[in-house]
C-alpha positions as CSV (number, residue, x, y, z in Angstrom):
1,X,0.0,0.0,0.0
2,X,2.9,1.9,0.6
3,X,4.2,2.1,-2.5
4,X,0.8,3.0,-4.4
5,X,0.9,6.1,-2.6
6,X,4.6,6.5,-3.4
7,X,3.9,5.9,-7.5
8,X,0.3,8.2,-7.2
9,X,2.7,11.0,-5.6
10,X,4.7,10.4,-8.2
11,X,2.4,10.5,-11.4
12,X,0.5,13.5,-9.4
13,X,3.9,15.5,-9.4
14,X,4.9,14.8,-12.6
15,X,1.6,15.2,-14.3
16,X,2.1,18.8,-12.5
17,X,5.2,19.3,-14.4
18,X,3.9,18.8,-17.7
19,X,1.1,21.5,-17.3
20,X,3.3,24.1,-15.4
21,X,5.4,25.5,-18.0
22,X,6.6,28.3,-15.9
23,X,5.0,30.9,-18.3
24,X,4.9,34.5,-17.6
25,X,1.9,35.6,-18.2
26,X,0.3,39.1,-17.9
27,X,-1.5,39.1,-14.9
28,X,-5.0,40.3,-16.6
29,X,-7.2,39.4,-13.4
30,X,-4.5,40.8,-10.9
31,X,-4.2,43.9,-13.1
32,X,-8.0,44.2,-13.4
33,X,-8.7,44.2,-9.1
34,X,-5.1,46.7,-9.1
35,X,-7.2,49.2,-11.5
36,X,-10.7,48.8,-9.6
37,X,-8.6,49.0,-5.7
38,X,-6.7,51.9,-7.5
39,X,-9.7,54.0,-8.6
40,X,-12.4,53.7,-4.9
41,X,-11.2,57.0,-4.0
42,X,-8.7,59.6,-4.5
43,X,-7.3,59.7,-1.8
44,X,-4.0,57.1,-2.1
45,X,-4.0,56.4,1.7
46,X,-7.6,55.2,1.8
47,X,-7.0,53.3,-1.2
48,X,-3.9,51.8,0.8
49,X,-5.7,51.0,3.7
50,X,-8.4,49.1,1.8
51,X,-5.4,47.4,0.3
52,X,-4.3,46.1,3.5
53,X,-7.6,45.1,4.8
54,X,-9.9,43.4,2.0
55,X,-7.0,43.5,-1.2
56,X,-4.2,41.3,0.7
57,X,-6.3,38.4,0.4
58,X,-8.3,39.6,-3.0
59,X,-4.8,39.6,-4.4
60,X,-3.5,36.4,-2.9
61,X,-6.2,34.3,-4.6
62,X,-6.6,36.4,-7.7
63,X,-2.5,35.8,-8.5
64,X,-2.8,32.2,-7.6
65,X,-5.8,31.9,-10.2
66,X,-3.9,33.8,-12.9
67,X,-0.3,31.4,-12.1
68,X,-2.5,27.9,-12.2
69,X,-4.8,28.8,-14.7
70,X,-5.1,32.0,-16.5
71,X,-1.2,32.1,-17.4
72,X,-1.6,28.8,-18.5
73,X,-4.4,29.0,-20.9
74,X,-2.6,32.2,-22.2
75,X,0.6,30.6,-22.6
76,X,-1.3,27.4,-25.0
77,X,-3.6,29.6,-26.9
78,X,-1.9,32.4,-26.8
79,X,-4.8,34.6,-25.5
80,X,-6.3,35.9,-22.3
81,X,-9.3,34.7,-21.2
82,X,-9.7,38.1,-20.0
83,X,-8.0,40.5,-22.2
């Protein structure tokens, strides 16, 4: 039993290495929440401060779903789902 979870890690990690093509990607849904916390006010200070409390994480998951899938689709099709 130990080794079928040693070969499943294995095929799981390595099937993760043939999707992952280390692409750089531009970022359209991390841009796009950048412009909209960028424009709430004028004032750069409240716009920071709403950074810090609701962006942080708003960012977090929006760059992990451009890295895992957005950059990826661009990379293959060679457009943005997005753009």
């Amino acid at each position: 039993m130990k080794k079928f979870k040693h070969a499943l890690l294995a095929l799981m990690l390595s099937g993760t290495l043939l999707v992952q093509t280390a692409c750089m990607g531009s970022f359209a849904l991390t841009l796009k929440v950048y412009e909209i916390n960028n424009t709430i006010t004028d004032n750069k200070f409240v716009n920071n401060l709403i950074f810090w409390i609701v962006g942080a994480p708003v960012y977090g998951f929006t760059t992990t779903v451009d890295i895992m899938l957005l950059n990826l689709i661009e990379f293959w099709t060679d457009s943005n789902p997005l753009a």
